[in-house]
LUMLUMVO-276044 format. One record per residue (C-alpha): residue in one letter; x, y, z. Coordinates in nm, 4 decimals, always signed. Each point is the difference from the previous one (the first is absolute). Layout:
<pts>
+------+----------+----------+----------+
: rest :       xx :       yy :       zz :
+------+----------+----------+----------+
:    A :        X :        Y :        Z :
...
+------+----------+----------+----------+
</pts>
This chain:
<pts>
+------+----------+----------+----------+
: rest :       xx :       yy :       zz :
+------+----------+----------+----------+
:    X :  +0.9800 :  +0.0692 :  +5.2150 :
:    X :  +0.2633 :  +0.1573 :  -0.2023 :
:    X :  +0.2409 :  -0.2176 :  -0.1524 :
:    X :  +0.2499 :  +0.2553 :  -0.1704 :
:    X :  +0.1497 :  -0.0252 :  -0.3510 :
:    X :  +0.0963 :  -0.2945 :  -0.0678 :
:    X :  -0.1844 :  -0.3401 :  -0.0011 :
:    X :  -0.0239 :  -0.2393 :  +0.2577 :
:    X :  +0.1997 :  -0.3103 :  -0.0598 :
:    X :  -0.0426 :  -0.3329 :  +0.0817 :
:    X :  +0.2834 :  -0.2502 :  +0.1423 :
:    X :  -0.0251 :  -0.3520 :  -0.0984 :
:    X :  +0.1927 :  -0.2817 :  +0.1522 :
:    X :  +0.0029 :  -0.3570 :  -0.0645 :
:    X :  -0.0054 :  -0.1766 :  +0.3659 :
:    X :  -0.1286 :  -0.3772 :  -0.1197 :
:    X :  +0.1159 :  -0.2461 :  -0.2804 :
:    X :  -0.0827 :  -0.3792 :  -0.0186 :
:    X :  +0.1268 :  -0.2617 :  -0.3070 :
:    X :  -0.2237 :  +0.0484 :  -0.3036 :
:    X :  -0.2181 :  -0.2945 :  +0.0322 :
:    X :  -0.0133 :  -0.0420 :  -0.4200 :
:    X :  +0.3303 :  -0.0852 :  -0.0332 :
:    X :  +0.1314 :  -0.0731 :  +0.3290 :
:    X :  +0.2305 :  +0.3466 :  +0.0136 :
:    X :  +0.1951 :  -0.1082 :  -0.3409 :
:    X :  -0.2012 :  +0.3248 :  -0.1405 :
:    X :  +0.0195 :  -0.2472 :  -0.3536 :
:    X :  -0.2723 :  -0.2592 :  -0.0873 :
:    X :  +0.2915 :  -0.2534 :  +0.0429 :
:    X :  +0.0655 :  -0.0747 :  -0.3565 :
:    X :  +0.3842 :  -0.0200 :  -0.0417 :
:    X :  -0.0111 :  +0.0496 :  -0.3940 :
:    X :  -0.2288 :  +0.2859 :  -0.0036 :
:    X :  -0.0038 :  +0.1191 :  +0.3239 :
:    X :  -0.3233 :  +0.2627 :  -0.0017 :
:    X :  -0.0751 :  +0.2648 :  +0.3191 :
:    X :  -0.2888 :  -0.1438 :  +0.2364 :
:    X :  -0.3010 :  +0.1576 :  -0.0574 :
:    X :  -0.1290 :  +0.0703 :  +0.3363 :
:    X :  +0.3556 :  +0.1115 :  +0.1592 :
:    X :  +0.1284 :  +0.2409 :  -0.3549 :
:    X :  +0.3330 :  -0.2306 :  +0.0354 :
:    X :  +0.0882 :  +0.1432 :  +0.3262 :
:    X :  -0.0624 :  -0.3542 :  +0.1887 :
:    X :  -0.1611 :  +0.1865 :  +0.3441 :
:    X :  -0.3513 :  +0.1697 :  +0.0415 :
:    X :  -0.0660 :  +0.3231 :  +0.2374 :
:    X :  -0.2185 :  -0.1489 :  +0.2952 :
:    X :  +0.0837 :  +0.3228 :  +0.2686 :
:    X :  +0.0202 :  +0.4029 :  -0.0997 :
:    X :  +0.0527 :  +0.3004 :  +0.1922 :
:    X :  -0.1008 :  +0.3354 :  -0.1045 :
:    X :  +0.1146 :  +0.3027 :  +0.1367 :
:    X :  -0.1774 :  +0.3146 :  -0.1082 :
:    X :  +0.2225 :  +0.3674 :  +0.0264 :
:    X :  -0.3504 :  +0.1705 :  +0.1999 :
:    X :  -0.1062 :  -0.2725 :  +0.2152 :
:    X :  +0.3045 :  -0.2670 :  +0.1005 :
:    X :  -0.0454 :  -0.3732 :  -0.0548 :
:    X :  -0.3542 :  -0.0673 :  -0.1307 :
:    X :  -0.2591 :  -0.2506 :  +0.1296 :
:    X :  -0.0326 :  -0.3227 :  -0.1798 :
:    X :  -0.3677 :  +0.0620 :  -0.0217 :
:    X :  +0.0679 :  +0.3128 :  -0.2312 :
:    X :  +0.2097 :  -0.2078 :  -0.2917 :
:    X :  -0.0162 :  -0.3449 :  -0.1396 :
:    X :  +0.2393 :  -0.1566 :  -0.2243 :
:    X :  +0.0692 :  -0.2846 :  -0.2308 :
:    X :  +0.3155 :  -0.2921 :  +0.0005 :
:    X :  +0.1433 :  +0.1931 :  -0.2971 :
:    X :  +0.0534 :  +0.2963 :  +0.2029 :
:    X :  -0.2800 :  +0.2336 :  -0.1168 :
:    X :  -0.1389 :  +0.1894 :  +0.2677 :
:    X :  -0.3278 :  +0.1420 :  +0.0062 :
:    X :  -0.1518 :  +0.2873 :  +0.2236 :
:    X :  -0.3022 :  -0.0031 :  +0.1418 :
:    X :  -0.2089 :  +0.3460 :  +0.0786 :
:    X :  +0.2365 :  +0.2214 :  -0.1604 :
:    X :  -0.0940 :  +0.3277 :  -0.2245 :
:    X :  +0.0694 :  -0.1296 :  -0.3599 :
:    X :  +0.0346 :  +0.3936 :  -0.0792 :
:    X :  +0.3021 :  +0.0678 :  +0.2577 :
:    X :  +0.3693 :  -0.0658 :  -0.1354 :
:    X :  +0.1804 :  -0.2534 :  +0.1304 :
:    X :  +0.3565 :  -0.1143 :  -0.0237 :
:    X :  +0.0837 :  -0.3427 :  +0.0661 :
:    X :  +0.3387 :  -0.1160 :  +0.0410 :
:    X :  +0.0425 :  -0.3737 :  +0.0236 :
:    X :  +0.3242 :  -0.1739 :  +0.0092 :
:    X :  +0.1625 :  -0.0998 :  -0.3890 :
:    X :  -0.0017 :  -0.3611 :  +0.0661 :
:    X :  -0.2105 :  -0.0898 :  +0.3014 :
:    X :  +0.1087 :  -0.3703 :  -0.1021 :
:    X :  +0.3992 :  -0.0169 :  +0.0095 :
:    X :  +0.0601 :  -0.3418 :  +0.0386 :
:    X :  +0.3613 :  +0.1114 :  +0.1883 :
:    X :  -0.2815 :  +0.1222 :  +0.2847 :
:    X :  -0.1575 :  -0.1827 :  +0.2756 :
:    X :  -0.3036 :  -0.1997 :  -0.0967 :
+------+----------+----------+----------+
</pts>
């Protein structure tokens, strides 16, 4: 299958957030004097728990061919390491203005 030119790209979307359990969605570790970002959560007080992925050859992939973490990392699963991919994900998949 001939692909042309230019790489494929991957869409990623951020369809699922729940409250950071560590810190209760404060995205601090609560301390008023010296407030520090939670650890689990990178200060952003929600965690990734659904992701779609749209790919520019094939439409909306399977769940079964990607896996991904609460931070947002998504992983793919029987891809060609040597093919060139371009993944565009949203800037900040955890604006706290959204929906949760």
């Amino acid at each position: 299958m001939v692909y042309g030119m230019s790489s494929r790209k991957l869409t990623i979307r951020y369809t699922g957030f729940r409250p950071c359990p560590n810190c209760e969605g404060r995205g601090d570790d609560g301390a008023a004097w010296r407030p520090v970002p939670c650890k689990r959560c990178e200060g952003r007080g929600r965690l990734v728990t659904d992701v779609e992925v749209e790919d520019s050859v094939w439409g909306k992939l399977p769940r079964t061919t990607y896996d991904f973490n609460a931070g947002g990392e998504v992983f793919l699963l029987d891809f060609d390491e040597d093919e060139e991919i371009e993944v565009i994900r949203p800037e900040e998949p955890w604006d706290r203005r959204g929906p949760s």
